[in-house]
FIMAR-72057 format. One record per residue (C-alpha): x, y, z. Coordinates in steps of 0.001 Angstrom, whole numbers, plus 500000, padded with zeros to 6 digits. Layout:
# FIMAR-72057
XYZ;...
# end
This chain:
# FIMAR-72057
535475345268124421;533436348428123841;534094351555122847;535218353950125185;533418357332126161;534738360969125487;536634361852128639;537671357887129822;540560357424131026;542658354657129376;543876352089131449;547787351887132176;549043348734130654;552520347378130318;553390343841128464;556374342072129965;557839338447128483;558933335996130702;561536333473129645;560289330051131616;561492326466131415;559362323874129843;559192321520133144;558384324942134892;555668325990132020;553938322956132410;553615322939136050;552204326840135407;549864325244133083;548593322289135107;547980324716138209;545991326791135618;543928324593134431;543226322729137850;541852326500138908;540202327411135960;542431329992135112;544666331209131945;548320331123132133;548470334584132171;545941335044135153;547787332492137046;551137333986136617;549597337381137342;547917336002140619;551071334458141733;553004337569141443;550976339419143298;550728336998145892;554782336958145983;554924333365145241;557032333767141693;561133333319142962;563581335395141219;567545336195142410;567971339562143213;570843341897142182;572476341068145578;572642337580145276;573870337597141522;576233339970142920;577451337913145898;577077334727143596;579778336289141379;582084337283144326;581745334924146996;583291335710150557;586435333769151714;
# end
């Protein structure tokens, strides 16, 4: 990376972790490497593609408190 000029803007970066099962972070890495990408990219691509599954604060809620 270079150095940047008077007056550039810095770019707006925020670092998350993830907390990802083995089976699951192997399956991440063999997709990866099958496209030629890092981990990272591929986890970024999926995300943006809405292809990463997560439970929502609904369902945790209606998980805790189901209906009778």
């Amino acid at each position: 990376m270079g150095r940047r000029l008077k007056g550039e803007v810095k770019p707006q970066v925020t670092q998350i972790n993830l907390k990802i099962a083995k089976t699951d972070l192997n399956i991440i890495d063999e997709k990866a490497k099958r496209y030629g990408m890092t981990r990272s990219a591929l986890i970024k691509y999926l995300a943006l593609n809405s292809e990463l599954s997560y439970e929502t604060r609904g369902e945790i809620l209606q998980s805790r408190h189901p209906r009778v």
